[in-house]
Structures are given as structure tokens and as C-alpha cells.
N, C-alpha and C positions, 0 to 999 in steps of 0.2 A: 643582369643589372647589379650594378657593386654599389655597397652604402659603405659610408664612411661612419667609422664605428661609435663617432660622435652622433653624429643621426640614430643609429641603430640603438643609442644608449637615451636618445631623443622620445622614439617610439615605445621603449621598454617603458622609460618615464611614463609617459602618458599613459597607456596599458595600464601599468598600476594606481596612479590617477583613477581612472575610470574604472576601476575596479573598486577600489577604497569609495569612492564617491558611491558607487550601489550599492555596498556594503551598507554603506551610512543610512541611505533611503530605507535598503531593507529593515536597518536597526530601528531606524524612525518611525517607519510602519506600521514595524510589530508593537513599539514601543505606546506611541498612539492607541493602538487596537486594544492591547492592554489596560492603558487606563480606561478606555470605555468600560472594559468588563470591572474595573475599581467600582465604578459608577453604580455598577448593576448590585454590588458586594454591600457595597455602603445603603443599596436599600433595602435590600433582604436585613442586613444586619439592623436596620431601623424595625423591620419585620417580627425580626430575633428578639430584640430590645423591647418592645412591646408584649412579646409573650411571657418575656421571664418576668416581667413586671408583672403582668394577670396571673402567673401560675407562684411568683413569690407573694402574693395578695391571698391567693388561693389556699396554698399552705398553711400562711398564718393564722389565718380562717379555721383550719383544720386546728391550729394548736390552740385556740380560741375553745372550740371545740371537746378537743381532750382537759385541758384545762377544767373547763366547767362540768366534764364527770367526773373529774378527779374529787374536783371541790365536794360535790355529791356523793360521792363514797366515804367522803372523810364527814360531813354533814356540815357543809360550810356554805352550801345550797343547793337551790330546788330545782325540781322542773320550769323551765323556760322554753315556752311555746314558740319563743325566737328562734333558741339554739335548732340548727338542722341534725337533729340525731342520726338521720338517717347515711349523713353523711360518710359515717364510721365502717362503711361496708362502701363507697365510691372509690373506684381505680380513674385516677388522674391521667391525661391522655398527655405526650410531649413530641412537640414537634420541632425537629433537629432541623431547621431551616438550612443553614450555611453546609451541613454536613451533606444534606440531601442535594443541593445546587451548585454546590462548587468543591464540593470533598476531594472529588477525585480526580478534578483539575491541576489539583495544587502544583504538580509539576510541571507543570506546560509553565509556571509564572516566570518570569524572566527577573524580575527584580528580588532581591535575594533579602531584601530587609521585610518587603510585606510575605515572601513565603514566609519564610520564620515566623511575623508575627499571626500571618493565618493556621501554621502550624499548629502555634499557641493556644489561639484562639480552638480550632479543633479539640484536641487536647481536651481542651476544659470542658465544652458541649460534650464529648464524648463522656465525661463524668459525669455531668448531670444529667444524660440519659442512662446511665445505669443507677446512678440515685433513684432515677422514677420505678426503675426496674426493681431495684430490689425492697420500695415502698407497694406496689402493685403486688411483687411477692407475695408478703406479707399480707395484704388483704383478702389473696386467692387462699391463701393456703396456714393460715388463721384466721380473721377474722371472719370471714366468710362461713366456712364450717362451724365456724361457732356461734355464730347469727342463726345461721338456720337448725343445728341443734336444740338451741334456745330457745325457737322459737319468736325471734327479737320483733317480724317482719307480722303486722296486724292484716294479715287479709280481708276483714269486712272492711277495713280501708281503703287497701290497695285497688279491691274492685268495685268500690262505691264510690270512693272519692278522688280517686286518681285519673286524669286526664287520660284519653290514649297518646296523646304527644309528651307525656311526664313534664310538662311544662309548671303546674300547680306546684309540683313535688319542687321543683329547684327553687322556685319562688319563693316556697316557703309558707306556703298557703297549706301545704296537707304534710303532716307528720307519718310518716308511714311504718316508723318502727314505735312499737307497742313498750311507752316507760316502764310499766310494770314489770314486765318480762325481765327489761333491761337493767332497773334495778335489783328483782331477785338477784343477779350475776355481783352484785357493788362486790361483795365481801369474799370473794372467789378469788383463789390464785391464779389462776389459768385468766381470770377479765384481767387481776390487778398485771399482770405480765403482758396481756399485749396492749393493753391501756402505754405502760410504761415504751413496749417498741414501736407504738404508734409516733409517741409522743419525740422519742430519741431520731428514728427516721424521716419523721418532718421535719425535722429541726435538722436534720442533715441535706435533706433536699434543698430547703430554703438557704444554709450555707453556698451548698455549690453555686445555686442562682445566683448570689450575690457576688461568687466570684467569676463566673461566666457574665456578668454585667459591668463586673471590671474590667475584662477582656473584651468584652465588644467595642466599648468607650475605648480601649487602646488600640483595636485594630481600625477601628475608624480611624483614629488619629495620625496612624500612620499613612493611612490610602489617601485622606484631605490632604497630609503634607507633601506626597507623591504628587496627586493631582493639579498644587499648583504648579510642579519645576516646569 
């Protein structure tokens, strides 16, 4: 059978037609399927944005904390049965949500403006778990040893008055580290030096949070604007 190459140029047509046409579906598809996972991004990151709020609360708490033995070493005040002293020897725990759920995604994402900005966003959570990191350090491998050198840590406390859930201790209900002890140390270079990088590392942690809070608020921003086209 013979076609006339108008026909034949007829068929080709169509072919590609129909080919462009599931192209499209497929791009729709995936495109669609994608924003569902936006969805999912935008509520871990509500997740996210919650934690850095409790653990930038948590820090300032901490500098709250150094603050008022600072005060105390210089004599500017007392013992406050409020302050959690105990806290000066606590490793803060951090949970990289977005990193742990969608880290290694990132490349599958077809839209090139929310990669970029989840890049970003990675990026910065990446900082501020090595912030926690190299605060935690620091409490393994100074204060720690120097707590229990000292002596800091009251055992007719810890096993008279301390919950087995350590619930009393967070509450604030039992002091578990001995002020005495802990004052002997005011005047001490070796306290006055991690007093000082207690103080310098919190306040860098609670930096990054602030700026990994900037970045969640921008990656949402983008994925909302996404999710209406």
C-alpha cells in the first residue's frame, strides 16, 4: 500500500502529538506527586520550627544560668534555689528533622528553585547540629571532669531526693549539685575558663537557631508559593 507523503507527514504529525501529549501527563504527574511531598516538607518544617523555638528557649535558659554564676563569682549575687545549677553538666539533645526526612531526597526534586532553597535550608540545620556538637564537647570533655573532680554532684541528694524518673530534678524541685563545692571553684581559672566557653558556645548555638529559623520561614515560603501555581 502506497501513502501519499502528505499523509505520511499526517501520521508523523500525530505520533508526535501523542507523544508530547504523555510527555505532558507524565510532567503533570510527577509534578503533582511532588507537590504532595511540599506538603509533607511544610510540616516537618512546622516540626523543625517548633524545636529550634524550645531549644533556642533552652539555651537562653542556659545563659540565664552562666550569667547568675558569673554574677556570683564577682559578688553581685547569691545562691537562688530557682537557678537549675545542675544544669552546667546537661548535653542538649538535636533533632535534624528535615535532614533525617528528606536530606537525601533532595535530588529526585524536579523544581529547581525549592532544591536551591531546601539546599539552603540543609546547609544551615547542618550548622546548627554541629553547634550542638561542639557545645556537648565541651561538656563531655570539660565540664564533666571537672564536676566530678570537684566533687560538684551532692549524693546524699541524688539518692534521697531524686526521683527514679529524674522528673523532680528538671522541675526544679531537687538541686542535685552541692553550691558549696561549687563555689569553692568561683575563684579558679580553670571554672573562670569554661564558665567563659560555656557562655561564648551558647550564645553561638542560639545564633545559628535564629538563623536556621530564618531559613525555615524562607523555605516554607517558597513551597506555599509553589503549591498554589
Amino acid at each position: 500500500m502506497r501513502y501519499a507523503i502528505g499523509e505520511i507527514v499526517l501520521v508523523v504529525i500525530g505520533i508526535l502529538i501523542a507523544l508530547s501529549i504523555n510527555n505532558w501527563n507524565q510532567n503533570r504527574i510527577a509534578q503533582n506527586e511532588e507537590k504532595k511531598w511540599y506538603g509533607k516538607i511544610i510540616g516537618d518544617l512546622n516540626i523543625a520550627l517548633e524545636n529550634v523555638k524550645t531549644e533556642s528557649e533552652r539555651f537562653k535558659g542556659y545563659q540565664v544560668i552562666h550569667r547568675h554564676i558569673y554574677n556570683e563569682t564577682k559578688g553581685r549575687a547569691t545562691y537562688d534555689p530557682e537557678i537549675k545549677y545542675q544544669a552546667i553538666r546537661w548535653n542538649p539533645g538535636y533533632v535534624p528533622v528535615i535532614s533525617e526526612n528528606h536530606g537525601s531526597d533532595v535530588s529526585k526534586i524536579i523544581n529547581e528553585r525549592v532544591r536551591d532553597a531546601l539546599n539552603a535550608y540543609l546547609k544551615e540545620e547542618k550548622s546548627a547540629i554541629k553547634a550542638f556538637g561542639d557545645f556537648n564537647r565541651i561538656k563531655l570533655e570539660m565540664v564533666r571532669p571537672f564536676v566530678d573532680k570537684h566533687g560538684f554532684m551532692d549524693s546524699e541528694i541524688v539518692f534521697n531526693e531524686v526521683q527514679s524518673n529524674w522528673k523532680n530534678v528538671l522541675e526544679k524541685e531537687v538541686n542535685i549539685i552541692s553550691h558549696d563545692n561549687l563555689k569553692a571553684q568561683y575563684d579558679s581559672e580553670e571554672f573562670n575558663q569554661i564558665l567563659s566557653t560555656l557562655w561564648i558556645q551558647s550564645g553561638y548555638v542560639i545564633y545559628r537557631l535564629e538563623i536556621q529559623e530564618e531559613q525555615i520561614n524562607t523555605l516554607k515560603q517558597v513551597l506555599e508559593k509553589e503549591l498554589i501555581k
